[in-house]
C-alpha positions in Angstrom: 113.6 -138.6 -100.7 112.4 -135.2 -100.7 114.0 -132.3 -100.7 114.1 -131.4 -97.1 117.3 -133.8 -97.3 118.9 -130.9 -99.4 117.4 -128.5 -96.9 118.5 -130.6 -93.6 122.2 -131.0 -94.5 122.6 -127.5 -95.1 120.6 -126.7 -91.8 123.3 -129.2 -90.0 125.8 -127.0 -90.9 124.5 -123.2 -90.0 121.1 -121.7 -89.5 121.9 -119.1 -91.9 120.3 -121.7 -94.6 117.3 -120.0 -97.4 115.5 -121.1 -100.3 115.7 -119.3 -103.5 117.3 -116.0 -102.1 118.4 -114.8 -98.8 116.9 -112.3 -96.7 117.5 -109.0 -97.4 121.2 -107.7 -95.3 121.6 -111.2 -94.7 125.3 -111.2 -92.4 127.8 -113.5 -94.3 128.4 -116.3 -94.5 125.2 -117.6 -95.5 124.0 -120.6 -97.7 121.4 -120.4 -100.7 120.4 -123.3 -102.5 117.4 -124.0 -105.4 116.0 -126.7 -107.6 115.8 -125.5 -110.6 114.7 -128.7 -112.8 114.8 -132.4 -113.0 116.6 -135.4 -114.5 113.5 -137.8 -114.4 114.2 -141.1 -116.2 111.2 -141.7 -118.8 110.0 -145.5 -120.0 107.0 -145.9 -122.0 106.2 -142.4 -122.1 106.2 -142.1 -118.3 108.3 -140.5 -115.3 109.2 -144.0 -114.4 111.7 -141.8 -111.3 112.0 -138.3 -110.5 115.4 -136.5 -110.0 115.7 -133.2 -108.7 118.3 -130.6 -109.8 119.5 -127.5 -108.4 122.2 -125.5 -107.0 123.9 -124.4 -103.5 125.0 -121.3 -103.1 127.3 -120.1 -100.3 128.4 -116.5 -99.7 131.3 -115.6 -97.5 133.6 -112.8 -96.7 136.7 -115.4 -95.8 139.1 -116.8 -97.9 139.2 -120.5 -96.8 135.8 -120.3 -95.0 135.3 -123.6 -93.4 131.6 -123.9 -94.8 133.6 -124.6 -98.1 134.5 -128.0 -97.1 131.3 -128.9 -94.7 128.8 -128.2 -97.4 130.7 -131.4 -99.5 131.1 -133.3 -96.5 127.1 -132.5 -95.7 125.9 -133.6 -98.8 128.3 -137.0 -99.0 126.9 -137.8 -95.7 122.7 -137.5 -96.7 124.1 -140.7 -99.0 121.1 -139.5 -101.6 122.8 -136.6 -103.2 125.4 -136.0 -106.2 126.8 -132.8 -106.5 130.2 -131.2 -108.0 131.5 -127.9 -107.8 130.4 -125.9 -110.4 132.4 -122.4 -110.0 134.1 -120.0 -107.7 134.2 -116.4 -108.1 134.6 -113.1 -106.5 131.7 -110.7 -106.4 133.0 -107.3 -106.8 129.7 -105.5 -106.0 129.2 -107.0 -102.5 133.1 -108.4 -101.9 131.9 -112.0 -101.5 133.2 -114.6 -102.5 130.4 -117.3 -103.9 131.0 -121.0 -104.1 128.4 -122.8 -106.4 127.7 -126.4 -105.9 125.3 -128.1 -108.6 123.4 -131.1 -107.7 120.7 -133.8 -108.8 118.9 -136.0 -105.9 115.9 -138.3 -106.5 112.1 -137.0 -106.0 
């Protein structure tokens, strides 16, 4: 596993898919997503396995945005991710609202 399968399902879904931050005017919606540590299991002073974590970010201007229920279904499907909703909020600044999935997948 690697973490193209993070990239790939996301990429199944819409090509408006980036790594650590969108382009600049990006057009919602649009999908963000990060590692942002790991969840290794240690033995004997060793990384006996590597887990990745991270979040997914997606940024839309529609209540009830269909991406909302795919990205789930998308990272069900891979069959090497676990995920859970993490929050949901409204950005005033840019109107968006942001759905933010957190999830941990072996390295």
């Amino acid at each position: 596993m690697s973490l193209d399968t993070i990239k790939n399902a996301l990429l199944g879904l819409t090509s408006r898919v980036y790594h650590y931050a969108a382009e600049p005017n990006a057009n919602p919606p649009y999908i963000v997503w990060q590692e942002d540590g790991a969840n290794d299991l240690e033995a004997g002073n060793r990384h006996i396995e590597r887990a990745y974590t991270g979040t997914i970010d997606l940024y839309t201007l529609e209540d009830g945005d269909l991406l909302m229920e795919s990205v789930p279904q998308a990272l069900d499907q891979s069959g090497e991710i676990a995920w859970y909703l993490n929050s949901v909020q409204y950005e005033e600044d840019t109107e968006l609202i942001h759905y933010e999935w957190a999830w941990e997948t072996y390295g």
